[in-house]
N, C-alpha and C positions, 0 to 999 in steps of 0.2 A: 504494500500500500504506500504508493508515495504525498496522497494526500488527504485527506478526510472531515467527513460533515459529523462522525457518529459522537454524539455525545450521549456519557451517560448520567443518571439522574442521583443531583445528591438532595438528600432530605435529612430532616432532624434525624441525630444520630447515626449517619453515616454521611456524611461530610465529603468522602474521596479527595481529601487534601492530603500535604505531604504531611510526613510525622513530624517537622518541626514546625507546623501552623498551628497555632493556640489558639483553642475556638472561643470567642468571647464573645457575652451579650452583642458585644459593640461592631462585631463584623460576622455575624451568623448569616444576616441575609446578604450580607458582599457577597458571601462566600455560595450562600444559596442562588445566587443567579448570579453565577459565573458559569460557564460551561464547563465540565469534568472530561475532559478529554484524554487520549492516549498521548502521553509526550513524544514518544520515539517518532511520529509522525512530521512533525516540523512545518506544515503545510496545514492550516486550516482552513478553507476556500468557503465558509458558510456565504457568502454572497453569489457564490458561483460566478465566480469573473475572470478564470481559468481555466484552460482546456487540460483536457488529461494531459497531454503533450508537452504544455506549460508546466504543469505542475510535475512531473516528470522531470524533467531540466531545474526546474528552481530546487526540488527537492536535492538534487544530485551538488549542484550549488553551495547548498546550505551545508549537506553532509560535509564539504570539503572545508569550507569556512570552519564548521567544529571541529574536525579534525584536524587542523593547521593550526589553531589557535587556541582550543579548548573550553573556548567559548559557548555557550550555547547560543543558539540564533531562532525564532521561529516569527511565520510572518502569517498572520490571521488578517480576514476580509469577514465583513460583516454588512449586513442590510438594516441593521437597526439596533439600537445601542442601548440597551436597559438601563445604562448607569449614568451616572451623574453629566460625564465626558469622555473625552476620549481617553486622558491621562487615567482616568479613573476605571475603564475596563481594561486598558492594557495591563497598567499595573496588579490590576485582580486577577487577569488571565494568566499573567506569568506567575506569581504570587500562592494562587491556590492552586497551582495543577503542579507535577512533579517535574517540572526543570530543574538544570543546574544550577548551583550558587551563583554563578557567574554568567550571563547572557542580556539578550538583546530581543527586543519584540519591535517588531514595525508591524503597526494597525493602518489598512484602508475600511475605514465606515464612511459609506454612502450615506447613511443616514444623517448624517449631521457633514456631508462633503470633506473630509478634513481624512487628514493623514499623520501619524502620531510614531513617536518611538521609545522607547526604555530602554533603560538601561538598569541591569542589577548586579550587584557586588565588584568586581576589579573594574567589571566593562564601563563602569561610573565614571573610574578613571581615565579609562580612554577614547571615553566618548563623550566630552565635557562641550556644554553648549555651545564653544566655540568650532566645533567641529561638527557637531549635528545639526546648524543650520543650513551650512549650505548643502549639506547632503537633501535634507527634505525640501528646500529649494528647489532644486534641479529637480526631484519624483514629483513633489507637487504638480511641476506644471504638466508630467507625462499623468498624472491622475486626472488631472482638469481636460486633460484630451480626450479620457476615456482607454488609455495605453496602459492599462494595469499590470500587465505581464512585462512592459518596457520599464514601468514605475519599479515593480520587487527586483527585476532583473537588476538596474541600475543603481536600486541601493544596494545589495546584494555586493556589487564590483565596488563601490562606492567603500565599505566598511572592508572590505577583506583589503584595500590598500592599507587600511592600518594594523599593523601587530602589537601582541601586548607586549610592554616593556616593564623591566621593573622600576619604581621610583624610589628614587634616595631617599628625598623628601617629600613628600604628601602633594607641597604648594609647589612645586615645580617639576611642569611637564614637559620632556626633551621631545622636540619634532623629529 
């Protein structure tokens, strides 16, 4: 399977989040309309805005991107957006489903036109607002055409130019 719509259903008491998500009054229903998906997948196409072919290619993409860097990467398409915003389902999506500590989520929601990315644990570092601007820049306008597959594909190239590096110091990022 290199891409998929199948989500499964979490409900009180079974949650399908990872074992370090602590369920609390304060995020049960985040957590309750998030989608529970298979992680190994990388490719969540619920908008359908990708041909098998497409996603085919981008998933093979992504695999090398993790593998190269050890990053994890996954790039979800959505038709409509239960959550507050965009920041706000990316981050639940990556959050409650079983990704690595360390990865990258790029969101296309139609529903609210807009294009989003995250970043969790080292990838923070290396993908610091000065550098995810002009990446979403540049897919932006290939979303606004309606070039969905040219938009992942070129962020996709766009983020694999950069490698993770270690830093000395926290506040100072070597190009």
């Amino acid at each position: 399977v290199f891409a998929s719509t199948k989500v499964n259903t979490r409900i009180d008491g079974n949650y399908l989040v990872p074992s370090d998500v602590i369920i609390t009054e304060s995020n049960k229903q985040a957590i309750l309309s998030t989608p529970a998906i298979d992680a190994s997948e990388k490719i969540y196409d619920f908008a359908d805005l990708l041909s098998v072919k497409e996603e085919e290619t981008l998933y093979r993409q992504v695999k090398h991107f993790i593998d190269s860097t050890g990053i994890d990467y996954v790039i979800v398409t959505i038709n409509k957006n239960n959550k507050a915003g965009l920041k706000e389902y990316a981050r639940d999506f990556y959050n409650y489903n079983d990704f690595l500590d360390d990865g990258i989520i790029f969101l296309i929601d139609r529903d609210n036109k807009g294009i989003y990315m995250t970043t969790n644990g080292s990838a923070v570092n290396l993908f610091p607002d000065s550098r995810m601007e002009p990446i979403l820049k540049n897919v932006y306008n290939l979303t606004k055409e309606k070039k969905f597959y040219e938009a992942c594909k070129s962020f996709t190239i766009s983020i694999s130019g950069y490698k993770p590096f270690p830093l000395r110091k926290p506040e100072i990022l070597l190009w």
